[in-house]
N, C-alpha and C positions, 0 to 999 in steps of 0.2 A: 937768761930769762928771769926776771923778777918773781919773786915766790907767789904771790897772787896772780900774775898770769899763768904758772905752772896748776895752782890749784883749779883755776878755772877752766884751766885745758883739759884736769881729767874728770872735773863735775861736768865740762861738756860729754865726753866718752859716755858718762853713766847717762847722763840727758837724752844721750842717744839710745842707748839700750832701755831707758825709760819712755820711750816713743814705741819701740818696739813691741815692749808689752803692751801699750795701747793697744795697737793694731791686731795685737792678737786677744783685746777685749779683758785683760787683766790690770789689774790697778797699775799704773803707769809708774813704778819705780825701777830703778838701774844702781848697777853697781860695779866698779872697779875696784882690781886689786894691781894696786903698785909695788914692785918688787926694783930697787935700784936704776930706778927712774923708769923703769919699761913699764906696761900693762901687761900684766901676766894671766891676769883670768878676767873674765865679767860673767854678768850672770842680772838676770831679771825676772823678777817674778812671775810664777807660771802655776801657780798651786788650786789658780781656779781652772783652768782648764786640763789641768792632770786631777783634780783635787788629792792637793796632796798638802797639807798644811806646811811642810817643812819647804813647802817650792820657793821662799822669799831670795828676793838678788841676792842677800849678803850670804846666805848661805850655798845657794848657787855657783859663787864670785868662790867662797870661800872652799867648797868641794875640788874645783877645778885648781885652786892657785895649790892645795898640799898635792896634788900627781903630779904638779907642774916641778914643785920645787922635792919632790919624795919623803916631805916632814909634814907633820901634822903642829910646829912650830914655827910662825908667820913672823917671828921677833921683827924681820927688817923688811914689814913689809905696812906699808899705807893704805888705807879704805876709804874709797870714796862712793857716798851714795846719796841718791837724790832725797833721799826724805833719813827723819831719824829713825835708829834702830828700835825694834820691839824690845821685848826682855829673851825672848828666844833667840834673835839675832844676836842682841849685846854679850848674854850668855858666852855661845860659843862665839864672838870676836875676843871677850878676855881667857874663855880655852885655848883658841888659837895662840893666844900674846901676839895679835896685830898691836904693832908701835904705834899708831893713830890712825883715828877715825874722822876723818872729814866728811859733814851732811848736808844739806842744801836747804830744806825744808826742816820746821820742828813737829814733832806730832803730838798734839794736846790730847788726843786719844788714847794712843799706847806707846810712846813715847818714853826708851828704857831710861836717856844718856840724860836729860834736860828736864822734858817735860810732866812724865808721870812720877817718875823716877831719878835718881842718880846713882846706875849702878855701875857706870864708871870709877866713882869717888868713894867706892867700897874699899873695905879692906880685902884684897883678894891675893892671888900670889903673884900675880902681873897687873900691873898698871897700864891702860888704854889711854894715852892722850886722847882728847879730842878736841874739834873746833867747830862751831855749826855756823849756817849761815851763807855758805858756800853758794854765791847764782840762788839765794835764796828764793828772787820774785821769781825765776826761770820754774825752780824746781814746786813751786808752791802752784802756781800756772797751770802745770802740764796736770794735774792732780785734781782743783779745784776742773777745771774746765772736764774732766775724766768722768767724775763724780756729776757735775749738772749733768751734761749727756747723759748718764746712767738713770739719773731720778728722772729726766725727761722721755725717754724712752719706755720707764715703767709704768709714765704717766698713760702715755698708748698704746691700750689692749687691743690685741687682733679683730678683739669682737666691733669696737670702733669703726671698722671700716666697712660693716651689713650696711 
């Protein structure tokens, strides 16, 4: 399989789980973790509906892959997520030492790796490749269209319908 259809195969995975959280009315991002070419965790944000600030995919993806694997060190493992990391997600991906991060969407709001920030390109004890851009329009889509709905919906108060 050519490296671009492999990345694509697993930004579809998180695409998928970034659907899910749709449905369950959370900002629509997904996340995989690749461990030796398999998927070993995912994980999709949920933090509004548990309210729990730390409920983001990558940390979700990333709870599940260290039981998976009995280390709290991801050295050989790949992340793949629909939108870019915050600074709390980027955070613990270079605690983890995940080997790279592959994103979909850039975030010009909080945006750790690209766009507010480059805390990838830090001096740290582990180094995070990354590559953004991943099914960027897929992953930018699912998000944009998540957000209209929400502001439209706010637009219609209950009282509206006296």
């Amino acid at each position: 399989m050519k490296e671009q259809e492999t990345h694509n195969k697993y930004m579809r995975a998180a695409l998928a789980l970034a659907k899910k959280a749709r449905l369950a009315e959370e900002s629509p991002i997904g996340c995989v973790l690749v461990h030796n070419g398999v998927i070993i965790a995912r994980g999709y944000n949920l933090r509004q509906s548990r309210q729990d600030v730390t409920l983001h995919a990558e940390l979700m993806a990333i709870r599940k892959a260290c039981r998976k694997l009995s280390s709290w060190r991801l050295e050989d493992c790949d992340l793949y997520v629909t939108l870019e990391p915050c600074y709390m997600c980027a955070g613990a991906i270079i605690q983890a030492r995940i080997r790279h991060v592959y994103f979909g969407a850039a975030d010009p709001k909080a945006g750790a790796v690209i766009s507010k920030n480059h805390l990838f390109d830090l001096d740290h004890n582990h180094h995070v490749e990354y590559t953004g851009g991943i099914m960027e329009t897929e992953c930018s889509e699912i998000l944009t269209d998540f957000f209209r709905d929400l502001r439209a919906k706010k637009k219609v108060r209950p009282e509206s319908a006296i």
